[in-house]
N, C-alpha and C positions, 0 to 999 in steps of 0.2 A: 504494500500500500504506500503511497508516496506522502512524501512524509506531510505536508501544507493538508491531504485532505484528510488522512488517518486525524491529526488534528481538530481538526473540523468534526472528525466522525468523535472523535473523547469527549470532545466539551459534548455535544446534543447527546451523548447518552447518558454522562453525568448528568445531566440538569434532567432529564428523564428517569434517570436511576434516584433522585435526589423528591423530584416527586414521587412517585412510586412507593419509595419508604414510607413517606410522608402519608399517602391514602393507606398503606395497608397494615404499619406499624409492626412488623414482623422483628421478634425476639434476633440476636445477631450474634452468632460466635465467628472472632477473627482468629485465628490461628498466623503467626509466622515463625521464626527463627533460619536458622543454616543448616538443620538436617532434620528431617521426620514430620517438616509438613503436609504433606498431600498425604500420609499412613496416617498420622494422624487426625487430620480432616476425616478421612473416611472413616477410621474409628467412633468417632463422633456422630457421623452422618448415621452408623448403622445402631448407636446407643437410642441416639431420638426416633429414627423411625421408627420405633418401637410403640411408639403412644402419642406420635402426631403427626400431620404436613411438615415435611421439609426438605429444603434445596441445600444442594450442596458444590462448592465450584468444580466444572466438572476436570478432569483431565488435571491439569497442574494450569488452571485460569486465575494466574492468581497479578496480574497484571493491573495498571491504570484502564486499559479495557477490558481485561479477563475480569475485573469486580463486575464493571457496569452489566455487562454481559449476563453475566451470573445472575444479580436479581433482576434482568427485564427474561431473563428462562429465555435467551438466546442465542444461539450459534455463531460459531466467528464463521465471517466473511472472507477471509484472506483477503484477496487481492481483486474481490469482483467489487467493483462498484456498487452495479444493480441491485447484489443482493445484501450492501451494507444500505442502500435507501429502505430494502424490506424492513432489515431489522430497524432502521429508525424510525419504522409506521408502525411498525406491532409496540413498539416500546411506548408509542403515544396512546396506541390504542388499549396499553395495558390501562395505562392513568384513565382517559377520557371514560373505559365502560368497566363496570364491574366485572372482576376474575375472581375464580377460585384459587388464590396465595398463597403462598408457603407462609405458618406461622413460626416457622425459625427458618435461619438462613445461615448455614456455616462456608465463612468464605476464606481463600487459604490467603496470605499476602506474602511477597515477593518485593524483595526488592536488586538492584543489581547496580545500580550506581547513588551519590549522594541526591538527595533531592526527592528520591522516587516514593518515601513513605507519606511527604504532604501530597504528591498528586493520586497516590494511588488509595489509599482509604482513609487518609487524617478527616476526609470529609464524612464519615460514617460514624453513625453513635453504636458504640458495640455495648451487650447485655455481660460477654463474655471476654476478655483475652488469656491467648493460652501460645506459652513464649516456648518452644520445645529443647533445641540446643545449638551452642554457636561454636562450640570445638576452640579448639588453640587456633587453628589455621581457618578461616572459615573462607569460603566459597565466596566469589566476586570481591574480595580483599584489595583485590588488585588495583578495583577501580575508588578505593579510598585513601582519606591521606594513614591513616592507618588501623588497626583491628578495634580501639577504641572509639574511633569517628563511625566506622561502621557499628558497632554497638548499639551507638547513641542513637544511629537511623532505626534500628529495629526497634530500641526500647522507645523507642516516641508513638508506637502503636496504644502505647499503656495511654495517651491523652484522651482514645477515643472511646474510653471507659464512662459508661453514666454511673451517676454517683451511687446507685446501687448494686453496679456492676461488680462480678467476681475478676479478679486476677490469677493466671493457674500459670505455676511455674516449677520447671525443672530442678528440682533440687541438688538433681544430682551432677549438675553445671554450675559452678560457684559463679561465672559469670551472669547466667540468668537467675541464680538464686538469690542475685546480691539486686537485683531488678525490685525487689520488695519494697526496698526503702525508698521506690519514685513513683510510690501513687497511697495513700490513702485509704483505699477500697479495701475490701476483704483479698486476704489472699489464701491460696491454697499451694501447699505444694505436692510431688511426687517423686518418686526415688526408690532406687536402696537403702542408701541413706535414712539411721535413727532420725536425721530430723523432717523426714518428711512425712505429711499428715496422712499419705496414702503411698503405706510403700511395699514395694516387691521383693520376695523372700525364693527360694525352690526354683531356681528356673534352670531348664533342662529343656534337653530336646528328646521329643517320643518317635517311637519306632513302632512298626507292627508287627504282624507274628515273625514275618520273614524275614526282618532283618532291615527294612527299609526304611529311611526318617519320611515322618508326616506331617511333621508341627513341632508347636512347642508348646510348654505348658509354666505356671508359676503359681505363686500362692500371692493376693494381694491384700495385707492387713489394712483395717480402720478403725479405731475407735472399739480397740481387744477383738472384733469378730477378725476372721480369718476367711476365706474364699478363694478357690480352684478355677482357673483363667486356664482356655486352651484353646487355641488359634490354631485352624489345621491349614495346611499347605506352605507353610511360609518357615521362615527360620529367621534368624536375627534378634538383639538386643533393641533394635530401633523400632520392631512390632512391638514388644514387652514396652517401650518406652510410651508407643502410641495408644496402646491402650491402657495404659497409666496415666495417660491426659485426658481422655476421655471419662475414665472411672471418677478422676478428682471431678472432672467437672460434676459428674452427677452427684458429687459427694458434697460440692459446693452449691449446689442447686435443691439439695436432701432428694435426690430422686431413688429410686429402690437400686440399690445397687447389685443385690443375688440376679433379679433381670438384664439389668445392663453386663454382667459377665456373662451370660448364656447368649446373649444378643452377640457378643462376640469370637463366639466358637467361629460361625460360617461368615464373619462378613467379610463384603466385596473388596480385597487388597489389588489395587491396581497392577498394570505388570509392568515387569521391571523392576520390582522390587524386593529383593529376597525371596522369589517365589521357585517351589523346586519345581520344574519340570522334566519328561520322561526324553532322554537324550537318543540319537543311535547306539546300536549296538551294545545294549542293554547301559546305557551310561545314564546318569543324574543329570543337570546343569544347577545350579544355584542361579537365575538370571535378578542380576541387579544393576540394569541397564539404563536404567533411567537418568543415571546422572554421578557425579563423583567427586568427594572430595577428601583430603587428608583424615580427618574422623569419621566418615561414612569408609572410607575402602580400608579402615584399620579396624573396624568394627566386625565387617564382612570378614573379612580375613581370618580373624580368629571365629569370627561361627563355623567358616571352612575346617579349622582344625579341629573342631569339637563336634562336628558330625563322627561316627561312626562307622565305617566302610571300610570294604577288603580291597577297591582298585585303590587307584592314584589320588591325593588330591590335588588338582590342578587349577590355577589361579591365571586365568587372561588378565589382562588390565591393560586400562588404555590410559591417553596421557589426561590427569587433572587438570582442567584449563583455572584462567583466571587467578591465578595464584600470586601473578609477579614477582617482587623479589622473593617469596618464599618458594618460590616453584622447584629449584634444585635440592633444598633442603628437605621440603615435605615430601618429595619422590623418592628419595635416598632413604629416608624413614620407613616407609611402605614396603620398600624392597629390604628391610630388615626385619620387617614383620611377618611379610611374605615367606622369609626363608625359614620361619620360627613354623607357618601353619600348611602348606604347601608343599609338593615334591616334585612339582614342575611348574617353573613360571614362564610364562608368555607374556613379553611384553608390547604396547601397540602405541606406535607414534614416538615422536624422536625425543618428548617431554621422558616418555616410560623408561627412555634407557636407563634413567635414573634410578630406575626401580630396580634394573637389572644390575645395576652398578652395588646399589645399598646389599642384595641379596648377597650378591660374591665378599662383599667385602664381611660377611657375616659368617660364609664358610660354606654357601649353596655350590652344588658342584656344575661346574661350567656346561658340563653336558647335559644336565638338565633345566637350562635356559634359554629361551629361543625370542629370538625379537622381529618385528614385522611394524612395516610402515600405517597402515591401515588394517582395517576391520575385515576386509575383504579378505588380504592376505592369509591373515591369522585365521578366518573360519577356513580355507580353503587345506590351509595343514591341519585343524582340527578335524577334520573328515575322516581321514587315515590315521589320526592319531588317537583318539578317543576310542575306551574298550571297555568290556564291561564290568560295572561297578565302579566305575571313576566317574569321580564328583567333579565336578569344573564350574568355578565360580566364575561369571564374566562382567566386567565392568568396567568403568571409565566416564567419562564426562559424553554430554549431550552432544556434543559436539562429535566427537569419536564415532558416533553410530554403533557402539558396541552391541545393539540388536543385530547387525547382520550376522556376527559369529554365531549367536545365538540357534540365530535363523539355519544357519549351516550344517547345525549337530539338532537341530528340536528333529523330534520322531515326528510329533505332530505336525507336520505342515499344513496340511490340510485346516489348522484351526490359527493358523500364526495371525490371523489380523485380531483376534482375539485375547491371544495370549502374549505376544508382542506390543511393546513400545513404540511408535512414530510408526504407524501401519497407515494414517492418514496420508490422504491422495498427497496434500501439499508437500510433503517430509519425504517419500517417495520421488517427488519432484528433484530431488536436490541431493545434488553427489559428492555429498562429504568425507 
């Protein structure tokens, strides 16, 4: 979209999205931080629908037009005109005639350089904020003057709190737990961590009879009761994190919390995300493809070592973008981690050598490292390399396309728009 009428197109659906609120007064949970927003939104989205209307943003909408979007229940347009005039007739026509509304709206927010949190939702009065984790190194760092100015953009989401609004924060991130003392409002937090008001005990990962992982499970205390959480298909600390933002919220709202953990066995985890899928030649994949950053792929990594399995475990990764000057450091770190959970690393993009550098320098032995310029490459030797019972976790930044490896080794193809990341026409368009 060019840029004078995308423009054009922000302000008329703000000031559309602004009444809209206005006639229908829908309750508001904002969620952001630098890892576990869009898991955790969905967490969220599947606790409420449990006992009312609710919108949720869809895909990762978490943008100055991904909000708008999101409450006029709209679709992006890309790059057609025509059909950005549509959505800015139905978004009139939402206001002008009565609808059946979501009476809560949980929306994810994003930001990517300074500035982006007054245009993108500072203009929204939230019921709810829930700040997940910002890591040591966090993701678009690069475009601030440093990890505290970025901070400060995220924590400014706390403004859009109504004075009876909760605050839900990660305890287990001293930086967002230190987030408390810049609002007022009730806060709640979650964690492992004694000091959190809801926190997570037991976590493991389950198998079935034959030996195969299918989830994870924990135990989440409040208030002396104790309760069994278990999330099947997915693996990772970042699901146990997301629905420990979800539980506090319903714990800060007094909603029944024994429901809201069963509401969480089957909900919808988007893909790309720590989700297992059935590989060729009897292989796993761990796909966590959506996106990557220094505390997300050190995270991943070690859930990789802590699965159970008789193959290989094999670690793809692609290059971290947005890093800046931390970019050679937080790569060299990863490839140290990597050589700790892993028995074969693959590395993708010229950032990743980095990773293969930290592994050797760690004691990974040379012949079981391999490096490749793109995602193409690397699924193309995954074909013949993958065997069964080998686990391969694949990951990397947006950018990376690390869905095509994915794509290369998924048994399923027949269901990849489904179960794959950037399957949409426009992302398909574009040869990264």
């Amino acid at each position: 979209m060019k840029s004078v009428f995308k423009k054009i197109i922000v302000f008329i659906l703000k000031i559309e999205s602004k009444l809209v609120l206005w006639k229908y007064h829908p309750k508001i949970v904002a969620i952001t931080g630098s890892v576990g927003k869009t898991s955790t939104k969905d967490a969220v989205y599947a606790v409420i629908s449990g006992f009312t209307y609710v919108r949720k943003s869809e895909k990762s909408y978490n943008s100055e037009i991904g909000l708008p979007l999101t409450i006029l229940g709209c679709p992006n347009a890309w790059n057609n005109p025509l059909e950005w005039m549509l959505v800015v007739l139905k978004g009139l026509w939402l206001f002008l005639w009565p609808h059946k509304y979501p009476k809560w709206l949980v929306l994810e927010v994003g930001i990517g350089k300074p500035g982006d949190m007054e245009k993108t939702a500072l203009w929204i009065k939230t019921d709810a904020v829930i700040m997940t984790a910002i890591g040591e190194t966090p993701v678009h760092v690069e475009f601030f003057d440093s990890r505290k100015h970025l901070v400060e953009e995220k924590s400014s989401l706390i403004k859009t709190l109504k004075k009876d609004g909760i605050l839900v924060l990660n305890s287990d991130d001293e930086t967002v737990f230190e987030m408390k003392d810049k609002t007022k409002n009730i806060t709640v937090t979650y964690g492992f961590g004694e000091n959190s008001d809801i926190r997570a005990s037991g976590y493991s990962i389950s198998y079935n009879t034959s030996g195969v992982p299918e989830g994870l499970v924990f135990r989440v205390d409040e208030n002396g009761n104790s309760l069994p959480v278990v999330i099947e298909g997915v693996f990772g600390l970042n699901h146990v994190y997301a629905s420990l933002g979800a539980l506090t919220l319903c714990y800060g709202f007094k909603w029944n919390m024994l429901t809201a953990t069963q509401r969480l066995k089957n909900y919808s985890v988007p893909p790309g995300r720590m989700r297992l899928l059935k590989g060729i030649n009897e292989s796993f994949i761990i796909d966590d493809t959506y996106n990557s950053s220094p505390f997300a792929c050190e995270s991943a990594l070690k859930t990789l070592g802590e699965v159970k399995l008789e193959g290989r475990k094999v670690a793809v990764l692609g290059d971290m973008l947005e890093l800046g000057k931390h970019t050679e450091e937080a790569h060299k770190k990863v490839g140290k981690i990597a050589k700790e959970n892993a028995s074969v690393l693959i590395t993708v993009g010229p950032r990743a050598e980095k990773i293969a550098e930290g592994a050797l320098e760690m004691g990974m032995a040379k012949e079981n490292i391999f490096k490749f310029q793109n995602s193409y490459e690397a699924g193309d030797f995954l074909r013949n390399f993958v065997g069964k019972n080998d686990l391969v976790l694949v990951k990397g930044s947006q950018g990376m396309r690390m869905e095509r490896a994915v794509e290369a080794i998924l048994l399923e193809k027949d269901k990849k728009e489904e179960l794959l990341v950037r399957q949409d026409e426009e992302w398909k368009k574009r040869r990264l």
